[in-house]
PyMOL Python script that loads the backbone (N, CA, C, O; Angstrom):
from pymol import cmd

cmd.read_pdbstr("""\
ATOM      1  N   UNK A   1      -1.083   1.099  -4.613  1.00  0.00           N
ATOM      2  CA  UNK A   1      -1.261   0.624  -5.964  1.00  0.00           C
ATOM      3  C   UNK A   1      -2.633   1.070  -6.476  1.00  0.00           C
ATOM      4  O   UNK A   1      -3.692   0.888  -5.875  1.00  0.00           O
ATOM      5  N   UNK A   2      -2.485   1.682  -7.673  1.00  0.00           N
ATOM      6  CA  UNK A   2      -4.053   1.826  -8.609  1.00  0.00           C
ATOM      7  C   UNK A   2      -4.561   0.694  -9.136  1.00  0.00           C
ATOM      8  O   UNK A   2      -4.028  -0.224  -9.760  1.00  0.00           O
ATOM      9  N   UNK A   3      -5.553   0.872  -8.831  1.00  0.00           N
ATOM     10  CA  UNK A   3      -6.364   0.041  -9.850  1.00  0.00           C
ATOM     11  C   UNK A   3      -6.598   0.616 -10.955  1.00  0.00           C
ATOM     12  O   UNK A   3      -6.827   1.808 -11.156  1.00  0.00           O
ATOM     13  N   UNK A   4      -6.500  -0.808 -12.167  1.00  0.00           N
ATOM     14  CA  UNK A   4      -6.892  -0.776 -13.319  1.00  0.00           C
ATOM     15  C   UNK A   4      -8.119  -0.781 -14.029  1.00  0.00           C
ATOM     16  O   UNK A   4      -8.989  -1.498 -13.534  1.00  0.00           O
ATOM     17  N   UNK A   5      -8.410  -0.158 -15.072  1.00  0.00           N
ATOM     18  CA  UNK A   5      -9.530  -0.548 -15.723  1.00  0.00           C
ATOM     19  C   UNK A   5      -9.508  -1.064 -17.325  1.00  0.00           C
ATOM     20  O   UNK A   5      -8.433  -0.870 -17.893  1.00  0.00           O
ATOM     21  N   UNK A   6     -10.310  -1.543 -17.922  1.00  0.00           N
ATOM     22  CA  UNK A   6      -9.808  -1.586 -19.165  1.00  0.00           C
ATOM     23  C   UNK A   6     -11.229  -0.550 -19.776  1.00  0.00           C
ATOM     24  O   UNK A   6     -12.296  -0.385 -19.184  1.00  0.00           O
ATOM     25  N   UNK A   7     -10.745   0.145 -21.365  1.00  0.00           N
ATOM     26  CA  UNK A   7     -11.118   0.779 -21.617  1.00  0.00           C
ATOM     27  C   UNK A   7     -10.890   0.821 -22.988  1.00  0.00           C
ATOM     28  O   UNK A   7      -9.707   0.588 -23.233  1.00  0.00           O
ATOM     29  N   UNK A   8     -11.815   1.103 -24.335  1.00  0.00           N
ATOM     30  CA  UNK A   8     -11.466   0.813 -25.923  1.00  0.00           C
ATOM     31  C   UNK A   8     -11.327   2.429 -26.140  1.00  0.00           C
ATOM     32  O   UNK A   8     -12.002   3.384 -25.757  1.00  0.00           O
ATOM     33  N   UNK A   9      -9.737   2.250 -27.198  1.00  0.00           N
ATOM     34  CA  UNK A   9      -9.020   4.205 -27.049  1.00  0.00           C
ATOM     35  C   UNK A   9      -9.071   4.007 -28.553  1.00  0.00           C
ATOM     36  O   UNK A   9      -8.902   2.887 -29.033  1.00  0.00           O
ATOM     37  N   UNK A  10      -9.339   5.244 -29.423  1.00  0.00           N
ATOM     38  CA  UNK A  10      -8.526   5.344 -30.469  1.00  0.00           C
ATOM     39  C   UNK A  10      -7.735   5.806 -30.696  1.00  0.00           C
ATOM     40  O   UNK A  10      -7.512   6.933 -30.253  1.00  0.00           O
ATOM     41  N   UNK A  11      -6.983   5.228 -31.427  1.00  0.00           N
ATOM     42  CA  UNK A  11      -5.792   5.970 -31.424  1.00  0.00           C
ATOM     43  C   UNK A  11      -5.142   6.211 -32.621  1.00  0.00           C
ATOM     44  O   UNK A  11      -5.331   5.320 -33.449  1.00  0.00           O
ATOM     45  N   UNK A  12      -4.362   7.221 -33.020  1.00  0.00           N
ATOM     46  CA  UNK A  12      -3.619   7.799 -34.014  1.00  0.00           C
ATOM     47  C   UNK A  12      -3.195   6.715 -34.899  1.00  0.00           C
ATOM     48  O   UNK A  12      -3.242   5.609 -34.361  1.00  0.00           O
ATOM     49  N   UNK A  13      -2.621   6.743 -36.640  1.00  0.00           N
ATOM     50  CA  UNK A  13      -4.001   7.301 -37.374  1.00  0.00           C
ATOM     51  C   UNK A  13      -5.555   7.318 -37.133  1.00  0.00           C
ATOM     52  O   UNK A  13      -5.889   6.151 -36.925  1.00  0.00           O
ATOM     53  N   UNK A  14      -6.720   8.213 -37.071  1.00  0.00           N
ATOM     54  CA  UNK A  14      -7.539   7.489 -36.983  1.00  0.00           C
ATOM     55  C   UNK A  14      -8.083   6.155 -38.054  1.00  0.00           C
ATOM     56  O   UNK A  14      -7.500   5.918 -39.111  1.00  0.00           O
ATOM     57  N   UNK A  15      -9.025   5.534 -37.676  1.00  0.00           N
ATOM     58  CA  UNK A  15      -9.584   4.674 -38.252  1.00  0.00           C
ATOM     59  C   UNK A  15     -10.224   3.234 -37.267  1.00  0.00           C
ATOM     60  O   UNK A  15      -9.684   2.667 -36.317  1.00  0.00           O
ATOM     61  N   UNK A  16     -11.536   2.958 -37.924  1.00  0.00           N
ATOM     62  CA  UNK A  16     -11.864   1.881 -37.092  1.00  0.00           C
ATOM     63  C   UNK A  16     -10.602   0.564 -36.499  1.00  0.00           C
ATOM     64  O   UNK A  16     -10.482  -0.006 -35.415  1.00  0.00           O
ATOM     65  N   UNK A  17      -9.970   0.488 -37.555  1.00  0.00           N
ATOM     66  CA  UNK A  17      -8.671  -0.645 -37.067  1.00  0.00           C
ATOM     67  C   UNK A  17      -7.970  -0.144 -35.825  1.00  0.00           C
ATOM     68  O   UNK A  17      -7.202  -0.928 -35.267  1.00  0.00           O
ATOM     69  N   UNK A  18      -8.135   1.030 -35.340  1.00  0.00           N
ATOM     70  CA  UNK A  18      -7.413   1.594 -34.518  1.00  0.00           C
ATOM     71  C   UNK A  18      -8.124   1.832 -33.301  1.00  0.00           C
ATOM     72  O   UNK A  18      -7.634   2.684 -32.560  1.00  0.00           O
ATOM     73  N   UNK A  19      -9.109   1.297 -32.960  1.00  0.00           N
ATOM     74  CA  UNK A  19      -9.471   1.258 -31.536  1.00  0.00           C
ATOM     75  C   UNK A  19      -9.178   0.184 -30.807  1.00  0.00           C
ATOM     76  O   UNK A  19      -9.888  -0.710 -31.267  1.00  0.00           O
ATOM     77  N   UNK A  20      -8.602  -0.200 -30.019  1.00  0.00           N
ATOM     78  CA  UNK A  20      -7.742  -0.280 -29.078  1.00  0.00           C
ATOM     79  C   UNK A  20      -8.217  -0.828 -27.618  1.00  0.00           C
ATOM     80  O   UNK A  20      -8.790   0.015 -26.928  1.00  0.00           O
ATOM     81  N   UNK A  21      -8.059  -2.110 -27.059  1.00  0.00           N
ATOM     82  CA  UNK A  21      -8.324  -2.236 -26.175  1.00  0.00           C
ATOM     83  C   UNK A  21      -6.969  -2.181 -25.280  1.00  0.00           C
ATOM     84  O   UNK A  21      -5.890  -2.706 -25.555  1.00  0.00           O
ATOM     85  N   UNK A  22      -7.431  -1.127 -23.722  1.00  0.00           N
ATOM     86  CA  UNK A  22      -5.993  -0.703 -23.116  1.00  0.00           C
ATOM     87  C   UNK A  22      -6.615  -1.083 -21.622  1.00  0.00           C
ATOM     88  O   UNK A  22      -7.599  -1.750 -21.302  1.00  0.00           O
ATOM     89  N   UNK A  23      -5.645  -0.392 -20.868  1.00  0.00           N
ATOM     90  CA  UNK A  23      -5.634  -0.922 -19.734  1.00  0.00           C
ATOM     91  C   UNK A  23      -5.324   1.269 -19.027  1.00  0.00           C
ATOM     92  O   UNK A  23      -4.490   2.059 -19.470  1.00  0.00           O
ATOM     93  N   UNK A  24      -6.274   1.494 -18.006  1.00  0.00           N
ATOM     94  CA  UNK A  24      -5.990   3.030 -17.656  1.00  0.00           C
ATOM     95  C   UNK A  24      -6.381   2.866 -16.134  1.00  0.00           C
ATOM     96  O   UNK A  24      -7.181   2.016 -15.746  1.00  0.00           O
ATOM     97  N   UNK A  25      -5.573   3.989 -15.111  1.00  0.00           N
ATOM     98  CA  UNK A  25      -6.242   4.225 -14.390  1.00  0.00           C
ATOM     99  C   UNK A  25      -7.267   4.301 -13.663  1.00  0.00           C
ATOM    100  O   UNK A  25      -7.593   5.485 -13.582  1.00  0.00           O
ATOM    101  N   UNK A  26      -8.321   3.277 -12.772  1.00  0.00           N
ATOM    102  CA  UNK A  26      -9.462   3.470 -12.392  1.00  0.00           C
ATOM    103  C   UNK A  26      -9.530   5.111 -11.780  1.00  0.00           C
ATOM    104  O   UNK A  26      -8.833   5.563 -10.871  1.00  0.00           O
ATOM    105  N   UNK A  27     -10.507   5.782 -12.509  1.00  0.00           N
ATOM    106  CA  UNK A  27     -10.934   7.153 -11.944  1.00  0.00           C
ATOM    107  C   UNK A  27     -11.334   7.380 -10.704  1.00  0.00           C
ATOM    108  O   UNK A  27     -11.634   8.561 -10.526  1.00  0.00           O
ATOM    109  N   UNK A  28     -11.462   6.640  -9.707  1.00  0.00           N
ATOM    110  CA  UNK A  28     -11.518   6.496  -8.060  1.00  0.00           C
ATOM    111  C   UNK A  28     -13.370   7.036  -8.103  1.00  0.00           C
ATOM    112  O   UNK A  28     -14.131   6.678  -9.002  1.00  0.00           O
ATOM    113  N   UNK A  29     -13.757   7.868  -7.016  1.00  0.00           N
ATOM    114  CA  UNK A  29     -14.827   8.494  -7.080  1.00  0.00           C
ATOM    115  C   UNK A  29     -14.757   9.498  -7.952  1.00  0.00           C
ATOM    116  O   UNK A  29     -13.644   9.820  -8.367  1.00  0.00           O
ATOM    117  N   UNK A  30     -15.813  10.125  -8.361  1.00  0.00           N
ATOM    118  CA  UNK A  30     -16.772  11.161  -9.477  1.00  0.00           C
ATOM    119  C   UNK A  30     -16.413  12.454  -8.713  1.00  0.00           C
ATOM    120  O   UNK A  30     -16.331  12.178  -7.517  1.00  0.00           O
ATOM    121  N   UNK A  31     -16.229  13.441  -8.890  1.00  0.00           N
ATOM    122  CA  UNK A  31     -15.877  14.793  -8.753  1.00  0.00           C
ATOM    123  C   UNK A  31     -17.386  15.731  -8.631  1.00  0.00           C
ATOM    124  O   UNK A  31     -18.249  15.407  -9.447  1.00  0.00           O
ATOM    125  N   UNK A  32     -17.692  16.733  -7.771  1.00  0.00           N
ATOM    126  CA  UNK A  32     -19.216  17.076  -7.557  1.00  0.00           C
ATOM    127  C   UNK A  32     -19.460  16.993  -9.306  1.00  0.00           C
ATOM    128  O   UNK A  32     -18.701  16.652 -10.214  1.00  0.00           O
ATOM    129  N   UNK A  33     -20.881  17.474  -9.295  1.00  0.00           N
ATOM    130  CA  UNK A  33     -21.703  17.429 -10.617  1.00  0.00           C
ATOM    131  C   UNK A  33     -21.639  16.244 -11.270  1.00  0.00           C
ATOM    132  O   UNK A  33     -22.421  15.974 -12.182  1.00  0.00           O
ATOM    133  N   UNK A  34     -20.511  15.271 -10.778  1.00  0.00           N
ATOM    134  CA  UNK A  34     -20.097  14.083 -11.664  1.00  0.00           C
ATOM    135  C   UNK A  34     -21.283  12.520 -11.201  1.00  0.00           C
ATOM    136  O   UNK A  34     -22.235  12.675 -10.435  1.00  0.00           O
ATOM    137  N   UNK A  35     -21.001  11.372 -11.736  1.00  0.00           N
ATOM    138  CA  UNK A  35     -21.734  10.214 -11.852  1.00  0.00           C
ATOM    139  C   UNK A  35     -20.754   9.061 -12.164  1.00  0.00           C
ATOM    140  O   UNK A  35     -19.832   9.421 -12.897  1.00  0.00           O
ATOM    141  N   UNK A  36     -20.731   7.987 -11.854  1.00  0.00           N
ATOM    142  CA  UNK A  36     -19.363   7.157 -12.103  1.00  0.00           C
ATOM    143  C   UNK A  36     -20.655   6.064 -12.615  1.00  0.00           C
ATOM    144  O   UNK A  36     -21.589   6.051 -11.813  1.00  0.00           O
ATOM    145  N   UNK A  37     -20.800   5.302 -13.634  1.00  0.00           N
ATOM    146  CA  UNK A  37     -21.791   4.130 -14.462  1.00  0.00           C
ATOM    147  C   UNK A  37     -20.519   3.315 -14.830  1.00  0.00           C
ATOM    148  O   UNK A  37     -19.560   3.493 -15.581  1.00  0.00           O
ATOM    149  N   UNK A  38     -21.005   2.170 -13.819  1.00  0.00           N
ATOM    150  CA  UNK A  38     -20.199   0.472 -14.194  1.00  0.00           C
ATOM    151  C   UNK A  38     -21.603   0.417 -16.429  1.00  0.00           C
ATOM    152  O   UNK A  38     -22.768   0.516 -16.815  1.00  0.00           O
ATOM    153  N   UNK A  39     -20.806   0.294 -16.727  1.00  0.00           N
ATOM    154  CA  UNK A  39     -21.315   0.114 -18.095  1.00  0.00           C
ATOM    155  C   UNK A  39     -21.302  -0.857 -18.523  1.00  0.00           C
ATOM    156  O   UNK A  39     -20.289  -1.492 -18.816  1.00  0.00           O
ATOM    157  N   UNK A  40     -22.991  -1.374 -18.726  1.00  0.00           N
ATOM    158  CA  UNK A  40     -23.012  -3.316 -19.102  1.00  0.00           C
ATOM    159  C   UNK A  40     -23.574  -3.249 -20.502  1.00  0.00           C
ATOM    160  O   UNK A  40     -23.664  -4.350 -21.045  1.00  0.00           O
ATOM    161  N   UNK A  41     -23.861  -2.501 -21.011  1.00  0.00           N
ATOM    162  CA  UNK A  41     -23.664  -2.128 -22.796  1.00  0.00           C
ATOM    163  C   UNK A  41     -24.052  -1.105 -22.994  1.00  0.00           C
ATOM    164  O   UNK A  41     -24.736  -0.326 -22.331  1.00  0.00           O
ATOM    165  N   UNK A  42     -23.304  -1.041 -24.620  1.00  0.00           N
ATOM    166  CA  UNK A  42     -23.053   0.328 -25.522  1.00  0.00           C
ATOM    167  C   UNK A  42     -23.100  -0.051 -26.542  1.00  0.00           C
ATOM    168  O   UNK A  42     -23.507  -1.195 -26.742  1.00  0.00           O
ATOM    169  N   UNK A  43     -22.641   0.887 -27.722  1.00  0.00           N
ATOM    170  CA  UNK A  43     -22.486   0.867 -28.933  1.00  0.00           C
ATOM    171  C   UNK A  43     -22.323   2.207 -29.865  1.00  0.00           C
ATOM    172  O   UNK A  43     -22.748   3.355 -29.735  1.00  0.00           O
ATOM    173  N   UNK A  44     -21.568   1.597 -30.805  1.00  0.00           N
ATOM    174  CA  UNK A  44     -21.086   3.026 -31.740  1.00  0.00           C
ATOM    175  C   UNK A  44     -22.182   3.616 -32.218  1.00  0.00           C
ATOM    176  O   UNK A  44     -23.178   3.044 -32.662  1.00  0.00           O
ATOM    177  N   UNK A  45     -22.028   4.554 -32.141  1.00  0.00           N
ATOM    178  CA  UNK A  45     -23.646   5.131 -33.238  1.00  0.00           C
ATOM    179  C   UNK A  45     -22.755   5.908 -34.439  1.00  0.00           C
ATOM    180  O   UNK A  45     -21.565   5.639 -34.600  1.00  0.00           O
ATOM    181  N   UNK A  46     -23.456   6.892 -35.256  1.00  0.00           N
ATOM    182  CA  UNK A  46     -22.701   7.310 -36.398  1.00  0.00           C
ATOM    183  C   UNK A  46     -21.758   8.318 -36.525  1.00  0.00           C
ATOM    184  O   UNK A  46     -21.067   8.610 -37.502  1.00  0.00           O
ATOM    185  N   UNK A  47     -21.830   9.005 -35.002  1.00  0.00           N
ATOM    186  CA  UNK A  47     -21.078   9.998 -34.514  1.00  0.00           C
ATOM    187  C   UNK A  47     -19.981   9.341 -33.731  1.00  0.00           C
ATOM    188  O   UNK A  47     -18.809   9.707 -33.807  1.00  0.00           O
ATOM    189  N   UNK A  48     -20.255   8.706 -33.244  1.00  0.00           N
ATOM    190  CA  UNK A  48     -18.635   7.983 -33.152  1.00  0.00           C
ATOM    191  C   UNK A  48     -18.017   7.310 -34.510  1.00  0.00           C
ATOM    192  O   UNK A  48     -16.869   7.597 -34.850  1.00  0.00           O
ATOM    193  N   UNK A  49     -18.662   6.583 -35.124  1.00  0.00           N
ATOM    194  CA  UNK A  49     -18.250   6.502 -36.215  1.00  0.00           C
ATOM    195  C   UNK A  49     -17.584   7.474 -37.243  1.00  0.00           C
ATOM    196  O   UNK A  49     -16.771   7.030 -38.054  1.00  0.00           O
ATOM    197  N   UNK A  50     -17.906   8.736 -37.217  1.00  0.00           N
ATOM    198  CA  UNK A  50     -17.638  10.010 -37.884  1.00  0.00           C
ATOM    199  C   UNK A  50     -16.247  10.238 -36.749  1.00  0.00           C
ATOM    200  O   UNK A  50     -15.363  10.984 -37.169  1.00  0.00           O
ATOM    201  N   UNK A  51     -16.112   9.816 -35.794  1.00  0.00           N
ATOM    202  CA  UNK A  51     -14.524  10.661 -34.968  1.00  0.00           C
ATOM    203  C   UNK A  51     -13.874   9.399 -35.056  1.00  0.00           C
ATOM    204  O   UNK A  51     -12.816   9.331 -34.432  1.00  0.00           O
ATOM    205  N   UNK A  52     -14.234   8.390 -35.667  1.00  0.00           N
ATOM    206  CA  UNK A  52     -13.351   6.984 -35.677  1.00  0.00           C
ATOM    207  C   UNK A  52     -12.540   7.074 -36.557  1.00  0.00           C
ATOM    208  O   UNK A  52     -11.312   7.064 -36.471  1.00  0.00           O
ATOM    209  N   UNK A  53     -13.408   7.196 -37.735  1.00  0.00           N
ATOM    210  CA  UNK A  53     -13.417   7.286 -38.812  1.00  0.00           C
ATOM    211  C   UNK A  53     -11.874   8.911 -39.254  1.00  0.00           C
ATOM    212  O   UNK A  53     -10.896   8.884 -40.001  1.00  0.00           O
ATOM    213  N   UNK A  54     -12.365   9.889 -38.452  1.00  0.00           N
ATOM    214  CA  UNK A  54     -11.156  11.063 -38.730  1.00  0.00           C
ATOM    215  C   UNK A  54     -12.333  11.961 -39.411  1.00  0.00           C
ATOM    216  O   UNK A  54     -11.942  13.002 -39.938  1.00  0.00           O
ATOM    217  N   UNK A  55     -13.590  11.709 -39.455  1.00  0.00           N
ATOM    218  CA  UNK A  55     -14.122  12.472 -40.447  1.00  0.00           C
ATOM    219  C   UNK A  55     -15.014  14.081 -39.033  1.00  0.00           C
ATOM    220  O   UNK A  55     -15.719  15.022 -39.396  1.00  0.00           O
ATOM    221  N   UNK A  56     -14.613  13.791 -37.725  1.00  0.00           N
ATOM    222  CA  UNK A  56     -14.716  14.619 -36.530  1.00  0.00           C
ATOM    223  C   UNK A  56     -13.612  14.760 -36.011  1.00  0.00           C
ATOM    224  O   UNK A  56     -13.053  13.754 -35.573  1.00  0.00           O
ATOM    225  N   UNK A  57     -12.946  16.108 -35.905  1.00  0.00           N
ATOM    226  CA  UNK A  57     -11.443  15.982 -35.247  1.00  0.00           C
ATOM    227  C   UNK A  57     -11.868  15.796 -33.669  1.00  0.00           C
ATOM    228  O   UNK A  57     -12.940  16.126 -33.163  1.00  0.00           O
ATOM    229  N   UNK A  58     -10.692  15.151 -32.999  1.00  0.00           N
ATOM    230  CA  UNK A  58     -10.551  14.521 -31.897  1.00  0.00           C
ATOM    231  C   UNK A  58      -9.161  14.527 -31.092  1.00  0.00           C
ATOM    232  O   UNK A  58      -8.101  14.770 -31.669  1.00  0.00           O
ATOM    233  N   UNK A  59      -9.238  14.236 -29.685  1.00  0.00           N
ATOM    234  CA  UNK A  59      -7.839  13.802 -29.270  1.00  0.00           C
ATOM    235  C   UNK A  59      -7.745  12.587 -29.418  1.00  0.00           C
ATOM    236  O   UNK A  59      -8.662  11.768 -29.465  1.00  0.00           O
ATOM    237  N   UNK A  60      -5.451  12.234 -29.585  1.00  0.00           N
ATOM    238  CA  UNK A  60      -5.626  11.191 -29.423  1.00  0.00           C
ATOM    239  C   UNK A  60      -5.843  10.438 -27.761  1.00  0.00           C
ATOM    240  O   UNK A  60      -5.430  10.855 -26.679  1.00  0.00           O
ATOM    241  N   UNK A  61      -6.749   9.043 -28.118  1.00  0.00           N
ATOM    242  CA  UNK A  61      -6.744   8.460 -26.960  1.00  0.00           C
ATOM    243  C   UNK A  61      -8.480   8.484 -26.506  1.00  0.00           C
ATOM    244  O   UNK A  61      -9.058   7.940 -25.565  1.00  0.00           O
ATOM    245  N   UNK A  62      -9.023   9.419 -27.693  1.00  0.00           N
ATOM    246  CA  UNK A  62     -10.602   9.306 -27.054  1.00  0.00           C
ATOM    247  C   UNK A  62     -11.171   8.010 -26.616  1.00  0.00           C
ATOM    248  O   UNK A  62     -10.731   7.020 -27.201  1.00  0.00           O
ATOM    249  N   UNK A  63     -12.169   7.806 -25.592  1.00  0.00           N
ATOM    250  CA  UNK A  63     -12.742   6.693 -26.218  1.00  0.00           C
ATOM    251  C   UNK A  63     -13.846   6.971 -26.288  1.00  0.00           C
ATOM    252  O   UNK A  63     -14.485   7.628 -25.466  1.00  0.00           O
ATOM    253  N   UNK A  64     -14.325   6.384 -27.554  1.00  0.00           N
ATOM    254  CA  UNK A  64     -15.737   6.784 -28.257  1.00  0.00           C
ATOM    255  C   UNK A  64     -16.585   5.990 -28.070  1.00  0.00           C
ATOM    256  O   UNK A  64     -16.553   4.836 -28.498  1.00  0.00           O
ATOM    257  N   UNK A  65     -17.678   6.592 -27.250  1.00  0.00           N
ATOM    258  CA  UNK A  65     -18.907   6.085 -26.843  1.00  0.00           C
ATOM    259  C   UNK A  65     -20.190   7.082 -26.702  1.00  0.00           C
ATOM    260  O   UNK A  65     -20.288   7.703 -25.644  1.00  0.00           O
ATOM    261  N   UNK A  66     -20.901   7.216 -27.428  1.00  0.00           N
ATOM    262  CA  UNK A  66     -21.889   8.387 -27.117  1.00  0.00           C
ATOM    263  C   UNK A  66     -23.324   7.570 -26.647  1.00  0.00           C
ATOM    264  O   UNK A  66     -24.125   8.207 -25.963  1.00  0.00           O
ATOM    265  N   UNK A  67     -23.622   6.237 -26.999  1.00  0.00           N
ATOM    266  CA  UNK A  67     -24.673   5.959 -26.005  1.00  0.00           C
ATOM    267  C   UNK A  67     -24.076   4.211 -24.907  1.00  0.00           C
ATOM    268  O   UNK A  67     -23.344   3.309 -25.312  1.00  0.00           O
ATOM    269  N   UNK A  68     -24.622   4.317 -23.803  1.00  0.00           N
ATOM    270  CA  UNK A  68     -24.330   3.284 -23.049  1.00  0.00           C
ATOM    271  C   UNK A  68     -25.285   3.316 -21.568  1.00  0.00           C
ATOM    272  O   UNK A  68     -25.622   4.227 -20.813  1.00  0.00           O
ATOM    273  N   UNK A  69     -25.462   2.209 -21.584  1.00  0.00           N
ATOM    274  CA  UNK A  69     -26.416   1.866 -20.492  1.00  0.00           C
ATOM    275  C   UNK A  69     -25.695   1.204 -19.316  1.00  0.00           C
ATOM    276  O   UNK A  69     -24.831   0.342 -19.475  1.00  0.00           O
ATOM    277  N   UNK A  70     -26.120   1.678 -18.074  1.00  0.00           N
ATOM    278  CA  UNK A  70     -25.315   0.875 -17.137  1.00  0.00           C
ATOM    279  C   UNK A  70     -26.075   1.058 -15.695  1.00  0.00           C
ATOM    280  O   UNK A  70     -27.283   1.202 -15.505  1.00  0.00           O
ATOM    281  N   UNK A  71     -24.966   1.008 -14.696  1.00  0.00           N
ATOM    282  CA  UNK A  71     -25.696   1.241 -13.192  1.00  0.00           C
ATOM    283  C   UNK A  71     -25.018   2.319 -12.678  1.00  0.00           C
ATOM    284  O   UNK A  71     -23.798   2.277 -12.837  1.00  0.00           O
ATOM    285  N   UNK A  72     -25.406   3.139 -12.186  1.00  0.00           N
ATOM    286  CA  UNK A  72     -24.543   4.236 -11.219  1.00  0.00           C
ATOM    287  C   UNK A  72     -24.042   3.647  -9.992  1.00  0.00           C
ATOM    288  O   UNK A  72     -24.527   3.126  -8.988  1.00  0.00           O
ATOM    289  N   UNK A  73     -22.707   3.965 -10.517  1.00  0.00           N
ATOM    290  CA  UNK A  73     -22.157   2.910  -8.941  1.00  0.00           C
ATOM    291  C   UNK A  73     -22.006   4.276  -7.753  1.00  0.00           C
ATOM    292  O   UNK A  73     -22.410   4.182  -6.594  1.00  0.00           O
ATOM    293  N   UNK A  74     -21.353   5.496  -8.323  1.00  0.00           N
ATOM    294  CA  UNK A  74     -21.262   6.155  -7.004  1.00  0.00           C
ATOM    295  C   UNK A  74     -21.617   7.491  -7.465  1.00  0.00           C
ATOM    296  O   UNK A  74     -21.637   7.623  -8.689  1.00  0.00           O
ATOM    297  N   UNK A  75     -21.883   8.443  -6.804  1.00  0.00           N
ATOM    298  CA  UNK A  75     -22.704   9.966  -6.852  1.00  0.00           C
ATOM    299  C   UNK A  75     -21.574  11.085  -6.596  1.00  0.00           C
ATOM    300  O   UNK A  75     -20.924  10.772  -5.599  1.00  0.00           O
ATOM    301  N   UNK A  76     -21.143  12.252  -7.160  1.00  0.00           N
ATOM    302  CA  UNK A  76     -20.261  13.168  -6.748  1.00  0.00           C
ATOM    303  C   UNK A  76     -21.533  14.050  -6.029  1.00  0.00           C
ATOM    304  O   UNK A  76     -22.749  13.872  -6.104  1.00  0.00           O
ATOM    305  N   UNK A  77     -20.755  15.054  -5.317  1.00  0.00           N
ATOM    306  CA  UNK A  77     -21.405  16.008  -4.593  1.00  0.00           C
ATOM    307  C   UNK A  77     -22.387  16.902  -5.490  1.00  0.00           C
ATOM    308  O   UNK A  77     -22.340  16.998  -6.716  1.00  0.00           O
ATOM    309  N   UNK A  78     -23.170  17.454  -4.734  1.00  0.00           N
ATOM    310  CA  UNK A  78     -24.223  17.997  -5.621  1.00  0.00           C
ATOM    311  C   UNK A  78     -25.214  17.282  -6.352  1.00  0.00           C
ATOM    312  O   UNK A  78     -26.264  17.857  -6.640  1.00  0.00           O
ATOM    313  N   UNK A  79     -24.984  15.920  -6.741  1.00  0.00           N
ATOM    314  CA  UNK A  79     -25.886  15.701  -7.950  1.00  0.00           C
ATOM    315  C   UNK A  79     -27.165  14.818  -7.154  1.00  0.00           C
ATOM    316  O   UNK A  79     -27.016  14.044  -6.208  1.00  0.00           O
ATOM    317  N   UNK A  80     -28.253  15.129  -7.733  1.00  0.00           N
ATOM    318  CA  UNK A  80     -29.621  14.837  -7.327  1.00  0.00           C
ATOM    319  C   UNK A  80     -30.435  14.349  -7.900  1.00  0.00           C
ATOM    320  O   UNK A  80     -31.514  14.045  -7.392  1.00  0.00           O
ATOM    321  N   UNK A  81     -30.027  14.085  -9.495  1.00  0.00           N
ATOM    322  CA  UNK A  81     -31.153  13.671 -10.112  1.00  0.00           C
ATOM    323  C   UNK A  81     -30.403  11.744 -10.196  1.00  0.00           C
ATOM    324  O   UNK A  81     -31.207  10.845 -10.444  1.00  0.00           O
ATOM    325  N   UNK A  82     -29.521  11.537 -10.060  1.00  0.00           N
ATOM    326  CA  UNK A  82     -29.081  10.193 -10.090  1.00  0.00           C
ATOM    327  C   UNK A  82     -28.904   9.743  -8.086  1.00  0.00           C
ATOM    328  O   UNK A  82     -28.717  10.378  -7.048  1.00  0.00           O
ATOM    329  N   UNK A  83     -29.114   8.245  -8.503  1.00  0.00           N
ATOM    330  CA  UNK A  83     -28.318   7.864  -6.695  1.00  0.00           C
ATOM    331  C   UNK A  83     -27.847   6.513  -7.413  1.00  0.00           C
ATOM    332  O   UNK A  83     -28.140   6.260  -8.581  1.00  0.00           O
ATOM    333  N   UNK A  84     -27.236   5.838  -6.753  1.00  0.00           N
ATOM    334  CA  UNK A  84     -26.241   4.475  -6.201  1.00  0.00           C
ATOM    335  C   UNK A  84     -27.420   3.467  -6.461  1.00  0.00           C
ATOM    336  O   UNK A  84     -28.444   3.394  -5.783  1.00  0.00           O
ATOM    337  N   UNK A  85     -26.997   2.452  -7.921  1.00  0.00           N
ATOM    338  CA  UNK A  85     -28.105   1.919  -8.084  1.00  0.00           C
ATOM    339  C   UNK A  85     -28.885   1.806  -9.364  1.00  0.00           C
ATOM    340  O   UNK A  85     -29.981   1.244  -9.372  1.00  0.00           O
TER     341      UNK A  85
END
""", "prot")
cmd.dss("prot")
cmd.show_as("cartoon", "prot")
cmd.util.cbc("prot")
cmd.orient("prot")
């Protein structure tokens, strides 16, 4: 069984009414070059706002977040400038 995560998607039409709280796949570990951040806040800035909005084309299902603060829970191969923590 996978684990779940929850995660805010937008989705088709765009528009702020349309982001979406869902339920996806936990991504397991980070892939080399990669970083996996448990995320304990964020927020829209105006560029998400601009792909919320439809006024940035997008896929559907993004989820829009361009700044967020959190903890690095686990490290993919290669990467050196982050650790666990």
């Amino acid at each position: 069984m996978t684990d779940k995560i929850k995660a805010l998607r937008l989705k088709e039409p765009f528009g702020l009414d349309n982001i979406q709280v869902t339920e996806m796949d936990d991504p397991g570990q980070p892939g080399p070059g990669e970083i996996r951040v448990k995320i304990k806040a964020s927020s829209l800035n105006f560029h998400d706002y601009g792909v919320a909005a439809g006024f940035i084309p997008t896929d559907d299902g993004r989820i829009p977040m361009s700044d967020g603060a959190g903890v690095v829970e686990a490290v993919g191969d290669g990467v050196e400038e982050f650790k666990v923590g």
